[in-house]
ROLOKOL-786416 format. One record per residue: x, y, z of N, C-alpha, C, O in turn. Coordinates in pm, whole numbers, plus 32768, in hexadecimal, padded with zeros to 4 digits. Layout:
PT   n_c1   n_c2   n_c3   ca_c1   ca_c2   ca_c3   c_c1   c_c2   c_c3   o_c1   o_c2   o_c3
PT      X      Y      Z       X       Y       Z      X      Y      Z      X      Y      Z
...
END
This chain:
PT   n_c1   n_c2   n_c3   ca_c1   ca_c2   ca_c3   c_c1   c_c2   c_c3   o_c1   o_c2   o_c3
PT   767C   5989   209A    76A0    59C5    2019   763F   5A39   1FFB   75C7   5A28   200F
PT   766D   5AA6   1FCF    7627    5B20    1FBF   75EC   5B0E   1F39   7617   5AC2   1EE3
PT   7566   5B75   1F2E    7567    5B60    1EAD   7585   5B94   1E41   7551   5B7D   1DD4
PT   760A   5C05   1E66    767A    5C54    1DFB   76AC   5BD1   1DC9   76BC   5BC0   1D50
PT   76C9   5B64   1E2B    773A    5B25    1DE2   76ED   5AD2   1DB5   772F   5A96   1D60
PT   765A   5A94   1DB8    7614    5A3B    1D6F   75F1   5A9A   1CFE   75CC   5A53   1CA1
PT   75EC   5AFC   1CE4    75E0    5B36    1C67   764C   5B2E   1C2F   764C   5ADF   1BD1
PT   76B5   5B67   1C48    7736    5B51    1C20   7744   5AE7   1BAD   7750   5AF8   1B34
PT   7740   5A73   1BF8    773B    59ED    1C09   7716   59AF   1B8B   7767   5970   1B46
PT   7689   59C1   1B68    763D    59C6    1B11   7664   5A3A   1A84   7647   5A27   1A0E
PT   76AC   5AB0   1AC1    7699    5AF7    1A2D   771B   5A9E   19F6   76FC   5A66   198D
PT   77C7   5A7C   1A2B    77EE    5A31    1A05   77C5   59B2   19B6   7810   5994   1959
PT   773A   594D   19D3    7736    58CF    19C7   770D   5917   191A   773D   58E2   18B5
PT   76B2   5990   1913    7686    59AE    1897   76DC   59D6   1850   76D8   59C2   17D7
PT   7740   5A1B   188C    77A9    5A6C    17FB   77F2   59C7   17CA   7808   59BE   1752
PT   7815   5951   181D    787F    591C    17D1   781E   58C5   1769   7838   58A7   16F4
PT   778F   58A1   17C7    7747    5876    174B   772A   58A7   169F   770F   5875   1632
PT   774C   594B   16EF    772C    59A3    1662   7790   5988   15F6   776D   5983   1580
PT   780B   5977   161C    786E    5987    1616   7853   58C1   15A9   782E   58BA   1534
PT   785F   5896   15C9    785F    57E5    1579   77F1   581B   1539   780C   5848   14C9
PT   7777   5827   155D    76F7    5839    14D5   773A   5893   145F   7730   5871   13E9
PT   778A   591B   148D    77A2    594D    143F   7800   593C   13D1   77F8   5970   1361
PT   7866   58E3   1404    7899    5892    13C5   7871   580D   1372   7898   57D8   130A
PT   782C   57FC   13B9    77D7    5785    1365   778A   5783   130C   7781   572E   12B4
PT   772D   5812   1323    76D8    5828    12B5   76BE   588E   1277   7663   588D   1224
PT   771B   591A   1297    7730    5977    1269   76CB   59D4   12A4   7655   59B4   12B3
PT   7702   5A4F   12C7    7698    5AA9    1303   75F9   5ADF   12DD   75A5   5B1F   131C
PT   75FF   5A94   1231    755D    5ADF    1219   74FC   5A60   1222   748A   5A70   11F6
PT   751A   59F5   1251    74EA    596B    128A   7506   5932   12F0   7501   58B9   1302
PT   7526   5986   133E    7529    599B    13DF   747F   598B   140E   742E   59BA   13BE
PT   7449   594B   148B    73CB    5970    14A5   7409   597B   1541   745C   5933   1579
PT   73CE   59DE   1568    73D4    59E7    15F7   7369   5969   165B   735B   5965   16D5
PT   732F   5913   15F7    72E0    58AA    1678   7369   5851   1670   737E   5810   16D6
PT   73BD   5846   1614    73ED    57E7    1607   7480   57E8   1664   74C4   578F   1695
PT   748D   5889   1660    7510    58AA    16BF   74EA   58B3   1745   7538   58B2   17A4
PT   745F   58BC   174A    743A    587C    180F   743D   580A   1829   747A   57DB   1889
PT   73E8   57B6   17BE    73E5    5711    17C1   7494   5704   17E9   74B9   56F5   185D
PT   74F3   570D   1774    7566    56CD    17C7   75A9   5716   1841   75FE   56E2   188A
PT   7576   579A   184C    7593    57EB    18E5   7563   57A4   196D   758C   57BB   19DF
PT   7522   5767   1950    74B4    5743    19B8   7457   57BC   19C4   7419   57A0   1A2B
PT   742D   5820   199F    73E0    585B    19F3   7368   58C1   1974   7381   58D5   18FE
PT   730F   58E3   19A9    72CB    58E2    193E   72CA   5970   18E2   7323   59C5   18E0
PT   725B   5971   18A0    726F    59DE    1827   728B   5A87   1878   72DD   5AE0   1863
PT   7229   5A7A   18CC    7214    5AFA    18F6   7274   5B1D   1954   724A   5B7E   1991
PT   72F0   5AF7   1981    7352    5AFF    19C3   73AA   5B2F   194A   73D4   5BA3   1956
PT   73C2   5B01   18FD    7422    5B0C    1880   7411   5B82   182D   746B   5BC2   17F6
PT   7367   5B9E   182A    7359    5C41    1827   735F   5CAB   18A0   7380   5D22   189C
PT   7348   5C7D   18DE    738A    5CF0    1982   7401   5D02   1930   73FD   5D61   18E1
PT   7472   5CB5   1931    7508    5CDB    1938   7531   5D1D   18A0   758B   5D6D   1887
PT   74CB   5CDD   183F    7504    5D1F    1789   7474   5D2D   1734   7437   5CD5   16F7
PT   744D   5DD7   174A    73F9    5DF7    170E   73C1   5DCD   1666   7356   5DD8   162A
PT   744B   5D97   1643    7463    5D71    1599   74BC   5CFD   1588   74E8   5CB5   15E2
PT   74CF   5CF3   150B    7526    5C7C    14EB   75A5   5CD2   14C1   7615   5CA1   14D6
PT   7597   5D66   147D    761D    5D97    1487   7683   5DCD   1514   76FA   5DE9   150F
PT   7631   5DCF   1580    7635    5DC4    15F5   766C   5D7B   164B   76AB   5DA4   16AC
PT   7648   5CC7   161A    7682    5C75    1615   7711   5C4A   15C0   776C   5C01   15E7
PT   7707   5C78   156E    776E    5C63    151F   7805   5C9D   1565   786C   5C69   158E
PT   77DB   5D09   155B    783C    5D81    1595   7881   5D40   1644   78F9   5D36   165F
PT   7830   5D27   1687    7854    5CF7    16F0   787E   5C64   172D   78A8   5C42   179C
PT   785A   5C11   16A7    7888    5B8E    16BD   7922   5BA5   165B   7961   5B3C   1657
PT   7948   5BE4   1630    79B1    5C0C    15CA   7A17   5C4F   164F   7A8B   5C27   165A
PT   79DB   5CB9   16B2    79EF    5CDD    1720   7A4B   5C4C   175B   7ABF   5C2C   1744
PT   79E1   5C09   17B0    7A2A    5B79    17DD   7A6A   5B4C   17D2   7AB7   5B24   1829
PT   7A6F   5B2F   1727    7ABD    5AC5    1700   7B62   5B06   16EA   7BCC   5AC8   16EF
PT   7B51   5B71   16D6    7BD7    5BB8    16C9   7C4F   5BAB   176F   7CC3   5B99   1795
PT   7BB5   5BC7   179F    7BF8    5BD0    1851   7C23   5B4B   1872   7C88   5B29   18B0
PT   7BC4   5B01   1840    7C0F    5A6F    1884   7C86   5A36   180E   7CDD   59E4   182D
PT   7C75   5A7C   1766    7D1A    5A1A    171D   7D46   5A72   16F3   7DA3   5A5E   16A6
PT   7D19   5B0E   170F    7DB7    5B87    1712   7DE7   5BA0   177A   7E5B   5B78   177E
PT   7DC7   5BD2   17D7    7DE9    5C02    1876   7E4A   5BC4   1892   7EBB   5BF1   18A5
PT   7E0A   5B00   189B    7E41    5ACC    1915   7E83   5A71   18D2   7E80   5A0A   1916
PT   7ED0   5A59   1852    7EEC    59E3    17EE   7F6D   59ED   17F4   7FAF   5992   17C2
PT   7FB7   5A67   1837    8047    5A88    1823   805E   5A82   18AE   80A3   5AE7   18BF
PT   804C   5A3A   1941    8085    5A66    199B   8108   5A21   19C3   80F6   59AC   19E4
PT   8178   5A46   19C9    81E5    59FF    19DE   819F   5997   1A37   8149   59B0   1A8B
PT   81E0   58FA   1A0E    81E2    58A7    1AA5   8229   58D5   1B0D   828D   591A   1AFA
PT   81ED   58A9   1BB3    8238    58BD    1C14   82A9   5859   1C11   82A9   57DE   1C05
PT   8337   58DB   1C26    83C0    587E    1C20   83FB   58A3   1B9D   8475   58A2   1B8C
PT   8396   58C9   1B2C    83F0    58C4    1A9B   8411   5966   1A83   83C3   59BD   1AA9
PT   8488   5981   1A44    84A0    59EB    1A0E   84E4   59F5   198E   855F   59F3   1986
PT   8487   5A01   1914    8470    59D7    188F   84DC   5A75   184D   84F2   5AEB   1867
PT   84F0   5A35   1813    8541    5ADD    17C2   84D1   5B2C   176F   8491   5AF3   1717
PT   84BE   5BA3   178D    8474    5BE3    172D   845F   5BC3   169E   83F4   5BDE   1667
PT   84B6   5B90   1666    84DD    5B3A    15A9   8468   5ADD   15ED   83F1   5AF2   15D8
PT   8485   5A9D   161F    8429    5A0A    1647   8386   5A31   1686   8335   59DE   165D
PT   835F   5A76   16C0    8304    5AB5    16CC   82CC   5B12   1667   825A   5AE5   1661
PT   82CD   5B4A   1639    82C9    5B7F    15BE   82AE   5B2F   1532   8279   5B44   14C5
PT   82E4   5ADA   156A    82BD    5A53    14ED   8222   5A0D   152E   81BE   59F8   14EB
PT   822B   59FF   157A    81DB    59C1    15C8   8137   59F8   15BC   80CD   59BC   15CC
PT   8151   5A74   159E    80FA    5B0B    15A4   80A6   5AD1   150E   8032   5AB6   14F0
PT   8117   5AD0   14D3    80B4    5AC0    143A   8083   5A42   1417   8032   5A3E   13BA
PT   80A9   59C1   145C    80A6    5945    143B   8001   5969   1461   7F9D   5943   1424
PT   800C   59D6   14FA    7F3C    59AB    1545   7EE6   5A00   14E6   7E6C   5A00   14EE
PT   7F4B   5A6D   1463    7EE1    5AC2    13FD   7EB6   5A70   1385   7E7C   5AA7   1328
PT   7ECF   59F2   1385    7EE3    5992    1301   7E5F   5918   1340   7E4F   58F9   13B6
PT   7E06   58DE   12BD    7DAE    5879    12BB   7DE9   5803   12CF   7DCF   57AE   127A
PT   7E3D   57DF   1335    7E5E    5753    134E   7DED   56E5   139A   7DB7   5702   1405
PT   7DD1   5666   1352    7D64    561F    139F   7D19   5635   1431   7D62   5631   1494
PT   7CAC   5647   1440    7C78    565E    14CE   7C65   56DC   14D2   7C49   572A   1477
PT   7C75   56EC   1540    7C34    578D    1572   7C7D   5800   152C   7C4B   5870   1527
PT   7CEF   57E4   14F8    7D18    588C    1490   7CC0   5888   1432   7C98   58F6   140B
PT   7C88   580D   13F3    7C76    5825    137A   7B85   5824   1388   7B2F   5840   1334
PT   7B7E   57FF   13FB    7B00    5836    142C   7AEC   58CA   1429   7A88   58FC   13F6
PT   7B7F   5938   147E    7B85    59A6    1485   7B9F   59F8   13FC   7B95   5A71   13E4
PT   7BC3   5991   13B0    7BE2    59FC    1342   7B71   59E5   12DE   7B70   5A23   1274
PT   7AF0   596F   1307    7A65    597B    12B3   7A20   5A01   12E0   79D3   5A45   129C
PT   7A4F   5A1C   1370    7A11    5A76    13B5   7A3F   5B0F   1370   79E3   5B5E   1358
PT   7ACF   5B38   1351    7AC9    5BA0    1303   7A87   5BA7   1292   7A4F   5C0C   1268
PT   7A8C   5B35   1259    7A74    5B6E    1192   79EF   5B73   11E3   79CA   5BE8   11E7
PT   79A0   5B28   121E    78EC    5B73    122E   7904   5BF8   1254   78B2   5C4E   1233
PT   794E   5C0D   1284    795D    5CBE    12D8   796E   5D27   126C   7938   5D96   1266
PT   79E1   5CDC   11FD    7A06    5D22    118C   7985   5D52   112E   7970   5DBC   10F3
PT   7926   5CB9   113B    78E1    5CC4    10A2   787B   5D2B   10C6   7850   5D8B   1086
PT   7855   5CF0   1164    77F2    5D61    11A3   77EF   5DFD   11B7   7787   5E40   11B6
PT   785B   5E27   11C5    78C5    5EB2    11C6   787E   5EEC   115E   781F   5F3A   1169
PT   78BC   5EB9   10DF    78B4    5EF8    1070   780C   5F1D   103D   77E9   5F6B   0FE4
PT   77CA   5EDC   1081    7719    5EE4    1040   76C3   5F38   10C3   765A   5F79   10C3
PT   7720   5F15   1129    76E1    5F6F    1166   7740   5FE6   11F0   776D   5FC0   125C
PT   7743   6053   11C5    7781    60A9    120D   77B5   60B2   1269   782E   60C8   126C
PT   7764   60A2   12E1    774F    6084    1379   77A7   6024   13DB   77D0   6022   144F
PT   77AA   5FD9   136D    782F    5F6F    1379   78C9   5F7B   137C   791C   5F3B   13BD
PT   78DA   5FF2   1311    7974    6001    130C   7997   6048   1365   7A0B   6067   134B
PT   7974   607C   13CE    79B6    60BE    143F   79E4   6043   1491   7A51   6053   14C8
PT   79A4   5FC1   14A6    79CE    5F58    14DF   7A4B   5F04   14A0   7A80   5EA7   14DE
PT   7A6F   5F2A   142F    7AC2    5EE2    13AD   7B30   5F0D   13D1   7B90   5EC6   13EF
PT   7B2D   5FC5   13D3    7B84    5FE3    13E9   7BD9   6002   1480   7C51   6016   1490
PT   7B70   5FFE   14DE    7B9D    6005    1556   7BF9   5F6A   1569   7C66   5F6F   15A2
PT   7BC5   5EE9   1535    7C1C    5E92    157E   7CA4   5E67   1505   7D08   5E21   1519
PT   7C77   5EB0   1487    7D05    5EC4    1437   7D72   5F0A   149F   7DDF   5EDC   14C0
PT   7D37   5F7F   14C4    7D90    5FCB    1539   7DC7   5FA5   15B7   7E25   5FD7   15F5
PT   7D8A   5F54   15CF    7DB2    5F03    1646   7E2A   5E9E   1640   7E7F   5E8E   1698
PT   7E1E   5E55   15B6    7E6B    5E06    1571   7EF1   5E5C   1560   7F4B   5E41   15AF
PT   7F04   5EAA   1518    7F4F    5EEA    14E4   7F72   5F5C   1574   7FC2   5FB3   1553
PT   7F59   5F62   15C4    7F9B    5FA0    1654   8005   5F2E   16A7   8067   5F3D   16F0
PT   7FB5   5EAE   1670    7FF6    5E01    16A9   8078   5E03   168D   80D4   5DF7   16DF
PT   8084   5E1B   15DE    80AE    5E00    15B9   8165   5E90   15AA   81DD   5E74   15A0
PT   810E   5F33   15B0    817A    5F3D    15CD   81AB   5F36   1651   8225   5F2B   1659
PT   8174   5F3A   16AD    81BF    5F0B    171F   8223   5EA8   1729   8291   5EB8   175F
PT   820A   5E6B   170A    8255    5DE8    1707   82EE   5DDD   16C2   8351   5D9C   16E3
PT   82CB   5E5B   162C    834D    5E82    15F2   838D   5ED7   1643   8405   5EBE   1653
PT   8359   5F45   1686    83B0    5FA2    16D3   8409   5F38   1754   847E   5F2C   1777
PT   83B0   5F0D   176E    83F3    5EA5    17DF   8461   5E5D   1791   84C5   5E69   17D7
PT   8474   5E31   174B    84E5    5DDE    16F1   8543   5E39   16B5   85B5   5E0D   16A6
PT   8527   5EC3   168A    8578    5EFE    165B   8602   5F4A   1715   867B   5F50   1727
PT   8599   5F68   175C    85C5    5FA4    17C2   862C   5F38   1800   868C   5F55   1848
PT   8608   5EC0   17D8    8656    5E55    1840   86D1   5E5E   17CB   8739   5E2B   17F3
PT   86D4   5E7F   1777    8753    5E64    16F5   8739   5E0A   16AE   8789   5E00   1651
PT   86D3   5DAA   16AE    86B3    5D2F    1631   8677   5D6F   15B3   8666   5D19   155C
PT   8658   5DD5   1593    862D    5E0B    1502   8642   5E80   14E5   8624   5EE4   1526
PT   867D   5E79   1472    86A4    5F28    142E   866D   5F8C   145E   85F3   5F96   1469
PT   86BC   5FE0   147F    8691    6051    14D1   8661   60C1   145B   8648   6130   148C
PT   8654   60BB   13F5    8638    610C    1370   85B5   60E5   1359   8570   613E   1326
PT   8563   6045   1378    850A    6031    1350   846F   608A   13B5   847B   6094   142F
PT   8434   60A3   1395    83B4    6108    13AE   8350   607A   13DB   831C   6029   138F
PT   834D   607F   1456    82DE    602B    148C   8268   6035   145C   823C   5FCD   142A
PT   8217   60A3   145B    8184    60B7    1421   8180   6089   139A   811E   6041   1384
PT   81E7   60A3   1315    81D7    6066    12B7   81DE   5FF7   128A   8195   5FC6   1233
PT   8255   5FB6   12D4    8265    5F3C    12E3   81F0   5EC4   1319   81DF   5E52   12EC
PT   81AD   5F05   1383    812C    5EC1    13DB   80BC   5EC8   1337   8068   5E72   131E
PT   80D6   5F37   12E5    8044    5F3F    1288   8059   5EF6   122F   7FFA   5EC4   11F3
PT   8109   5ED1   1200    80F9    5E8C    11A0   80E3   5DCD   11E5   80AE   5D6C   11AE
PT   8114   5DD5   1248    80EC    5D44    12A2   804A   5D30   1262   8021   5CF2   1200
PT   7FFE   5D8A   12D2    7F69    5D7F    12D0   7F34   5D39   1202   7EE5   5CE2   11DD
PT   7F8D   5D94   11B7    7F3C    5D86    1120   7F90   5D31   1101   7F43   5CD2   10F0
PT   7FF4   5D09   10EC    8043    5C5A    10BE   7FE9   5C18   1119   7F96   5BDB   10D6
PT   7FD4   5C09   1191    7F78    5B88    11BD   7EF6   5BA3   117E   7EB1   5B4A   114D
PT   7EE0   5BFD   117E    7E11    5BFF    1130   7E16   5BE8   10AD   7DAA   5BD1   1078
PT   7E8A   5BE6   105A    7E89    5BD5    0FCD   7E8E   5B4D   0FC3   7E2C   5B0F   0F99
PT   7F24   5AFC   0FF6    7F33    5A5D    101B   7ECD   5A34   1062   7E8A   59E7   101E
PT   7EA4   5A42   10C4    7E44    5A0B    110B   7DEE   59F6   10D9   7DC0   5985   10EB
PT   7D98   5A66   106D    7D36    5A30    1053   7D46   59C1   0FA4   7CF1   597D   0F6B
PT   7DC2   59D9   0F88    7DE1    5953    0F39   7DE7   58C1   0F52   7DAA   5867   0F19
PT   7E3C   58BD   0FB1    7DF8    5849    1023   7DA7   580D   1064   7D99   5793   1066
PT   7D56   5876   10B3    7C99    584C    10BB   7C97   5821   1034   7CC8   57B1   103C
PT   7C80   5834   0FC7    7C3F    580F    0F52   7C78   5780   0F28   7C2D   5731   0EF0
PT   7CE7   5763   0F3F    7D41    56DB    0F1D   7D88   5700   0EB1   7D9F   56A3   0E64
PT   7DBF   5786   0E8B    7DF9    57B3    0E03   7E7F   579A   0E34   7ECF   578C   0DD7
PT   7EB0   578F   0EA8    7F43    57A1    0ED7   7F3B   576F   0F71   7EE7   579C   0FBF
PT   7F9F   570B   0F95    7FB0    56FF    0FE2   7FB5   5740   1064   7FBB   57B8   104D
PT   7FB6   572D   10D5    7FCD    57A2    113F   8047   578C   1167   806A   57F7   1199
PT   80A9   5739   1170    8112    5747    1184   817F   57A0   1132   81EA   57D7   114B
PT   8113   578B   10A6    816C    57D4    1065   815F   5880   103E   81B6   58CF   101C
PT   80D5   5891   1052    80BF    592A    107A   8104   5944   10FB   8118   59BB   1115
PT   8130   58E4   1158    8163    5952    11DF   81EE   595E   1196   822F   59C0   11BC
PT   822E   590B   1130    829A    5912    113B   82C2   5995   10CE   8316   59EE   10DE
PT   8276   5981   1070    8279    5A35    1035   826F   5AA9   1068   82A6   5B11   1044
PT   8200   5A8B   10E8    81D0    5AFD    1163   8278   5B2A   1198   82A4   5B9D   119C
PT   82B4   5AC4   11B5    8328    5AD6    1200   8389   5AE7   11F0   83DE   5B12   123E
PT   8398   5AB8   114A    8400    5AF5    10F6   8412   5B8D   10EC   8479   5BCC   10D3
PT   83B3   5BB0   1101    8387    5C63    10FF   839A   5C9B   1144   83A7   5D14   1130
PT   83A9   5C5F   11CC    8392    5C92    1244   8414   5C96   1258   844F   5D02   1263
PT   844D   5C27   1260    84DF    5C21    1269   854B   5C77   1250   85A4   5C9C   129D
PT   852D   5C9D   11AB    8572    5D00    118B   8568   5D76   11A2   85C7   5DBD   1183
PT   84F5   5DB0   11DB    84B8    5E2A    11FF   8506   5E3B   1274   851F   5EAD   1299
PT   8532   5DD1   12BA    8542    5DCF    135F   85D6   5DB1   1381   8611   5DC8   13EB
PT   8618   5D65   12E1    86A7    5D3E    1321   86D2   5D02   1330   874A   5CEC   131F
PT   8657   5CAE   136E    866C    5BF9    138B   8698   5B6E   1331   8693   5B71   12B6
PT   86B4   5B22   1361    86C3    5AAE    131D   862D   5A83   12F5   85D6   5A8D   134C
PT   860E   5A56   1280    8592    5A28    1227   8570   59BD   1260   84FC   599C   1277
PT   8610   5957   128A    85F7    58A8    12B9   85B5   58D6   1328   8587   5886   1379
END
């Protein structure tokens, strides 16, 4: 084993640790002994890879996106889901449902609260808003092109109002103000009609 990939190896074991502390205890009570302790590996490794804790932040936000945005939508091998159904599917993984969505979505509002106090940050806010919202119109052009959604409806706007109905519900839900079943189902009521589709 080389030691690209034992570094590798290791900067992984730290981002997902970063990633639960940060969730756990919010980014300005983060300690970096504590994100080696559960890394396995020690302090001064953890500063090699993140000069800062906004550093950290930014790049365990990085991760976590890659491992429950990227890869959260891949068709199963064998299935071929209708764009309506995928598309649904899309917003169910933008919503605080028990477990790891709703870990990922402690992980925005720190990104959010952090953004706003400090500058440096919102280029990261908005880059993986953009990323989101590229997901997302893709996914409409693909559905519109196949004939499953109004050909009048504007993918990019449609993807922005997706992105802000889930961040508005969503974060009603994190809080316990509203159910999450029932924010997706307002999410989708919206969507629906924007798109054409059946709501059921």
């Amino acid at each position: 084993m080389t030691e690209t990939v034992v570094a590798e190896g290791a900067r992984e074991r730290i981002l997902a640790a970063a990633v639960e502390r940060i969730a756990t205890d919010g980014i300005d009570d983060v300690r970096i002994a504590r994100i080696a302790m559960d890394a396995g590996v020690s302090s001064s490794l953890v500063h090699y890879h993140f000069e800062t804790r906004e550093a950290l932040l930014e790049q365990a936000l990085e991760y976590s996106f890659e491992l429950a945005g990227d890869g959260r939508i891949g068709d199963e091998e064998g299935a071929a889901p209708s764009h309506t159904r995928k598309l649904a599917g899309m917003i169910d993984q933008c919503l605080p449902y028990p477990g790891q969505l709703e870990r990922d979505w402690i992980l925005w509002v720190e990104l959010w609260l952090r953004a706003v106090r400090h500058e440096e940050l919102r280029p990261t806010a908005a880059g993986l808003y953009a990323r989101m919202r590229t997901w997302f119109t893709e996914a409409i052009v693909a559905g519109t092109e196949a004939g499953e959604f109004h050909p009048s409806a504007d993918p990019e706007r449609v993807a922005d109002r997706v992105l802000a109905l889930c961040d508005g519900y969503g974060v009603r839900a994190l809080l316990g103000d509203l159910a999450t079943e029932r924010a997706r189902e307002e999410v989708w009521a919206v969507v629906a009609r924007e798109l054409g589709v059946d709501a059921g």
